[in-house]
N, C-alpha and C positions, 0 to 999 in steps of 0.2 A: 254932416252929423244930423240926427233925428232925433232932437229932444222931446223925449216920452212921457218925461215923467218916471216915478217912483212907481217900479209893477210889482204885482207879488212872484216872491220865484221860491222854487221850488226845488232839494237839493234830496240826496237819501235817507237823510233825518231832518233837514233842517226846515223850517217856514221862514224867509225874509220877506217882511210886509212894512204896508206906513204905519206909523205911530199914531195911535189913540190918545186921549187925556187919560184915560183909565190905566193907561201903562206906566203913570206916574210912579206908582209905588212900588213896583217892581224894579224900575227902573231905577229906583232911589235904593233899593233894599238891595238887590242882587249885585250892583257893581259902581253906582255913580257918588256915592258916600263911604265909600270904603278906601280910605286910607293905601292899602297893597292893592287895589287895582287902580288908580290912579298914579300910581308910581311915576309912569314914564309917559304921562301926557302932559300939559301944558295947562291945564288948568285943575285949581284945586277940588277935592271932592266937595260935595253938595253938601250944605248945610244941614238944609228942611226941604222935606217931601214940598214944600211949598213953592220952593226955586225950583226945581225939578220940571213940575205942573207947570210953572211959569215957561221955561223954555220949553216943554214939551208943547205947547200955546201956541210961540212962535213956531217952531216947527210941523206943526201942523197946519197952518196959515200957510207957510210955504210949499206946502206939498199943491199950490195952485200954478205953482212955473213949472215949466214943462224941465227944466236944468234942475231942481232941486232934487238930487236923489240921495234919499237916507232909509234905511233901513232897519227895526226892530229885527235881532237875530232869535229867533223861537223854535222849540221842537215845534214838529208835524202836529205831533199827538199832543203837544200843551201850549196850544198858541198865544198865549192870554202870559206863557209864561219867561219874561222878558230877561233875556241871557245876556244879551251882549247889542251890538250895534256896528252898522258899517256902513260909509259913508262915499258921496264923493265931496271933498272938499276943495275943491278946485278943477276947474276946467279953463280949458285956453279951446275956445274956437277955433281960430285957425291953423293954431296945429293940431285939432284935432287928438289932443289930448287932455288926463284929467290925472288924478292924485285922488288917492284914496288915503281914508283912515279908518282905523276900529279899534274896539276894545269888548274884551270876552271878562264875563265873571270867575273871579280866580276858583270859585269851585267847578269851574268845566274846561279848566286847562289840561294840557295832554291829553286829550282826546281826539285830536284830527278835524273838532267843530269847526275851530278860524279857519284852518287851510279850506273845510269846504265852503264855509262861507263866502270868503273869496274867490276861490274858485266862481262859483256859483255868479256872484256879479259881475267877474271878469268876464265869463262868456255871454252874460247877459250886456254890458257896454259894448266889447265887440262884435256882435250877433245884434244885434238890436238897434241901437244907439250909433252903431257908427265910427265907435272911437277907433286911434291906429295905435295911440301908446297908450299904456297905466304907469301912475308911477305908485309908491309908498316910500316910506320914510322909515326908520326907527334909530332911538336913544343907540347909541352902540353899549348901556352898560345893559341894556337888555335885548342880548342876541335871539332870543328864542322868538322872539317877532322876526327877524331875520330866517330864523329855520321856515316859519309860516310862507313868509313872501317866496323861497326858494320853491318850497312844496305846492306851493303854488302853480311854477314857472316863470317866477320874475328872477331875473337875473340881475345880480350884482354889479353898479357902475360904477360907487364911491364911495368916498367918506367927507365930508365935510367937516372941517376941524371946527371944533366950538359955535355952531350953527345956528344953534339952537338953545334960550333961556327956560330952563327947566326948572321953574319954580327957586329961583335966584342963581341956578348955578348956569354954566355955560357947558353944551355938552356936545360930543359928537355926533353925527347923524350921517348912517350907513344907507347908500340910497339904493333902491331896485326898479325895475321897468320890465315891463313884457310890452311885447309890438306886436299887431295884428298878425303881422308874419308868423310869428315866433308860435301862437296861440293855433294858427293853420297848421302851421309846421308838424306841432305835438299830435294836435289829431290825427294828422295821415299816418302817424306810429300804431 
């Protein structure tokens, strides 16, 4: 593996870059305080722009390990303007694998944003980075991150019964993976 670091990448609308302080508020405003886009992640929405800034802090600190990679999701043409976010959240060394997460502002759903998004860092881990698997995750009461991961080219492995604590309750988690192969494979189509 070739831990790089967080690069900016480039997709047909989208800009994924590191995170600023100044993105605080957007960040707070567009999707990290809001109630229905925090539905099916694991921790509660942000209080005050103030926590926000605070982790955005941290996060920016981190982007000094060359393994830290996270990403601000922005159009092209409004970079400043902070949509969504996608992550890795885990990597295993030696096997050369990692786990991805994100989250899109509920006003730029159904649009094909997520799928390119990911897309976009999927060829940038394997292409770059080194990795041989991705995986992702998602709640099973909301499939539509599942339609994301398939359009993707991640494929379906499981289900996990009650895996996962979702803000008190116990809930399923549908898991997906694409493998270097798999991501060569598409290309030569």
């Amino acid at each position: 593996m070739n831990p790089i670091g967080t690069k900016v990448l480039e997709s047909e609308r989208l800009l994924l870059r590191p995170y600023v302080l100044d993105d605080a508020q957007a960040m707070f405003d567009n999707w990290a305080s809001r109630p229905e886009n925090v539905t099916y992640v694991t921790w509660p929405p942000h209080e005050s722009v103030d926590f926000t800034r605070q982790l955005l802090t941290e996060w920016v600190a981190s982007y000094e390990k060359p393994d830290f990679l996270h990403w601000v999701i922005a159009f092209k043409d409004q970079p400043d303007k902070v949509i969504g976010d996608i992550s890795v959240i885990e990597i295993n060394q030696s096997a050369q694998a990692c786990e991805l997460g994100y989250i899109l502002s509920q006003d730029y759903w159904g649009q094909g944003l997520m799928t390119e998004a990911l897309q976009t860092v999927i060829a940038f881990l394997f292409q770059e980075v080194g990795i041989n698997r991705i995986t992702a995750a998602h709640a099973t009461d909301n499939p539509a991150s599942g339609c994301v991961m398939k359009k993707a080219g991640m494929k379906y492995e499981g289900t996990f019964r009650q895996a996962v604590n979702l803000k008190g309750r116990l809930v399923d988690v549908a898991a997906y993976a694409i493998l270097k192969s798999d991501f060569l494979d598409d290309k030569k189509d």
